[in-house]
N, C-alpha and C positions, 0 to 999 in steps of 0.2 A: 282542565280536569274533566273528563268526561264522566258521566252518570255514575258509574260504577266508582270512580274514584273519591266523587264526591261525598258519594253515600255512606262511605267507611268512616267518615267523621262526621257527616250532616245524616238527620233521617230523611224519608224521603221527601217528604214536605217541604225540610229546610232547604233541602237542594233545590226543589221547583222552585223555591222563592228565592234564593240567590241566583239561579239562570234568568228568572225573572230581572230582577234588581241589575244586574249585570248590563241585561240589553236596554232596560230603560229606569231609570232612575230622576229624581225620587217618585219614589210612588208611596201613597196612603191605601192605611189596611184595607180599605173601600175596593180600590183598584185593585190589587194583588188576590181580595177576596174571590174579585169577578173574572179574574183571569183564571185561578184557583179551582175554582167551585165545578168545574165541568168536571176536571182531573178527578179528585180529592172529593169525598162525601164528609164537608168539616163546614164547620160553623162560621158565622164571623169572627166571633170570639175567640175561637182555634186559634185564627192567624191572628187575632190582638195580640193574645198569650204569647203563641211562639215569636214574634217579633218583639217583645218584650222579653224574651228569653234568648234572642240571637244579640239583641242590645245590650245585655247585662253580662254576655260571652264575648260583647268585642268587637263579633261578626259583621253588624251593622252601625250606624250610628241612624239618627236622627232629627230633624229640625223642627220648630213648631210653626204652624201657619195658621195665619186667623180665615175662617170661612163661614160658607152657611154653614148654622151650626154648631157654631163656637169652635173650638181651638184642633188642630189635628195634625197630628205627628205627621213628618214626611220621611221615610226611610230611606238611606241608600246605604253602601257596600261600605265600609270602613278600608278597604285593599281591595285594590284590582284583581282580576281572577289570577295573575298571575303570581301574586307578590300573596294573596292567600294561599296559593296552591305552596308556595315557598316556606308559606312561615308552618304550613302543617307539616312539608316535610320535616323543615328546622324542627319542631317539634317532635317528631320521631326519632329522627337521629340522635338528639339529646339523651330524649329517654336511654333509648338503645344504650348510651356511652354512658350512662346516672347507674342503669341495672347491671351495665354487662363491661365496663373497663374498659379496660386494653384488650381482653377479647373480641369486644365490637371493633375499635379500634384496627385492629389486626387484620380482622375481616375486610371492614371496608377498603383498607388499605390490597391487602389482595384480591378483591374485586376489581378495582380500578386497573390493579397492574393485569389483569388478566382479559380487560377490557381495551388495554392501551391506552387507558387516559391518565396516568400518572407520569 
Protein backbone atom coordinates (compact mmCIF):
# COMPACT_ATOMS: atom_id res chain seq x y z
CA UNK A 1 0.00 0.00 0.00
CA UNK A 2 1.77 2.91 -1.00
CA UNK A 3 1.46 6.49 0.56
CA UNK A 4 -1.63 7.48 -0.70
CA UNK A 5 -3.23 4.33 0.11
CA UNK A 6 -2.34 4.24 3.35
CA UNK A 7 -3.27 7.54 4.14
CA UNK A 8 -7.07 6.94 3.46
CA UNK A 9 -7.17 5.02 6.75
CA UNK A 10 -3.91 6.16 8.61
CA UNK A 11 -3.16 10.11 9.03
CA UNK A 12 -0.07 11.02 7.90
CA UNK A 13 1.91 10.31 11.02
CA UNK A 14 0.37 6.88 11.37
CA UNK A 15 1.63 5.95 8.05
CA UNK A 16 5.20 7.21 8.64
CA UNK A 17 5.15 5.07 11.54
CA UNK A 18 3.85 1.92 10.05
CA UNK A 19 6.42 2.27 6.95
CA UNK A 20 8.65 2.62 9.81
CA UNK A 21 7.54 -0.34 12.09
CA UNK A 22 7.26 -2.48 8.84
CA UNK A 23 11.08 -2.11 7.94
CA UNK A 24 12.36 -2.39 11.23
CA UNK A 25 10.68 -3.50 14.19
CA UNK A 26 10.34 -3.45 17.40
CA UNK A 27 11.00 -0.12 17.94
CA UNK A 28 10.48 2.13 21.22
CA UNK A 29 8.76 5.70 20.96
CA UNK A 30 12.38 7.02 21.64
CA UNK A 31 13.45 5.52 18.10
CA UNK A 32 10.43 6.17 16.08
CA UNK A 33 10.47 9.75 17.76
CA UNK A 34 14.08 10.19 16.31
CA UNK A 35 13.42 8.83 13.02
CA UNK A 36 10.11 11.04 13.06
CA UNK A 37 11.13 14.35 14.23
CA UNK A 38 13.07 15.47 10.96
CA UNK A 39 9.68 14.81 8.94
CA UNK A 40 7.05 15.76 11.49
CA UNK A 41 7.29 18.97 13.80
CA UNK A 42 5.61 16.71 16.86
CA UNK A 43 6.55 16.09 20.31
CA UNK A 44 7.66 12.84 21.94
CA UNK A 45 4.53 12.77 23.50
CA UNK A 46 2.69 12.95 19.99
CA UNK A 47 4.20 9.63 19.13
CA UNK A 48 3.50 8.10 22.83
CA UNK A 49 -0.25 9.24 22.33
CA UNK A 50 -0.52 7.98 18.85
CA UNK A 51 1.09 4.56 19.35
CA UNK A 52 -1.10 4.21 22.27
CA UNK A 53 -3.97 4.91 19.97
CA UNK A 54 -2.69 2.53 16.96
CA UNK A 55 -2.52 -0.04 20.10
CA UNK A 56 -5.99 0.36 21.22
CA UNK A 57 -7.03 0.17 17.14
CA UNK A 58 -5.25 -3.17 16.86
CA UNK A 59 -2.68 -1.65 14.43
CA UNK A 60 0.08 -2.43 16.50
CA UNK A 61 0.88 -4.45 19.47
CA UNK A 62 3.34 -4.24 21.97
CA UNK A 63 5.97 -5.87 24.48
CA UNK A 64 7.56 -4.35 27.58
CA UNK A 65 11.31 -4.29 28.13
CA UNK A 66 13.13 -3.42 31.34
CA UNK A 67 16.00 -0.69 30.52
CA UNK A 68 17.82 2.29 31.53
CA UNK A 69 15.14 3.92 32.80
CA UNK A 70 12.65 1.65 33.86
CA UNK A 71 10.19 -0.04 31.88
CA UNK A 72 9.45 0.63 27.98
CA UNK A 73 7.16 -0.43 25.48
CA UNK A 74 8.43 -2.03 22.38
CA UNK A 75 6.16 -1.64 19.26
CA UNK A 76 5.74 -3.63 16.37
CA UNK A 77 3.04 -4.22 13.46
CA UNK A 78 0.07 -6.47 14.70
CA UNK A 79 -0.21 -7.72 10.44
CA UNK A 80 2.15 -7.73 7.74
CA UNK A 81 1.65 -4.90 5.29
CA UNK A 82 0.07 -7.19 3.29
CA UNK A 83 -2.43 -8.98 5.36
CA UNK A 84 -3.11 -5.15 6.79
CA UNK A 85 -3.71 -3.86 3.45
CA UNK A 86 -6.32 -7.11 3.21
CA UNK A 87 -7.99 -6.76 6.29
CA UNK A 88 -8.80 -2.73 5.34
CA UNK A 89 -9.98 -3.85 2.14
CA UNK A 90 -12.11 -6.75 3.97
CA UNK A 91 -13.29 -3.94 5.68
CA UNK A 92 -14.53 -1.91 3.02
CA UNK A 93 -16.06 -4.36 1.24
CA UNK A 94 -18.27 -5.31 4.23
CA UNK A 95 -19.25 -2.01 4.85
CA UNK A 96 -20.13 -1.65 1.17
CA UNK A 97 -22.49 -5.11 1.39
CA UNK A 98 -23.82 -3.79 5.43
CA UNK A 99 -24.97 -0.23 3.44
CA UNK A 100 -25.67 -1.29 0.10
CA UNK A 101 -27.04 -5.30 -0.31
CA UNK A 102 -27.28 -6.82 -3.27
CA UNK A 103 -26.67 -3.72 -5.01
CA UNK A 104 -22.93 -3.84 -3.91
CA UNK A 105 -23.07 -7.28 -4.48
CA UNK A 106 -24.20 -6.92 -8.06
CA UNK A 107 -21.67 -4.58 -8.78
CA UNK A 108 -18.81 -6.29 -7.57
CA UNK A 109 -20.10 -9.14 -9.34
CA UNK A 110 -20.05 -7.28 -12.65
CA UNK A 111 -16.78 -5.73 -12.22
CA UNK A 112 -15.13 -8.91 -12.09
CA UNK A 113 -17.03 -10.28 -15.10
CA UNK A 114 -15.97 -7.22 -16.88
CA UNK A 115 -12.52 -7.52 -15.78
CA UNK A 116 -12.31 -11.42 -16.60
CA UNK A 117 -11.79 -12.47 -13.29
CA UNK A 118 -14.81 -14.32 -12.47
Amino acid sequence: MERRGLETVLSTLESDIMRLLWKKSPLRVRELYTDLERKHDIALTTIAVTMDRLFERKIVDRKIESGRGGLHYLYYPSKCKKDFERSVVDQAVNKLIEVFGTTAVSYFDERFKESGRS
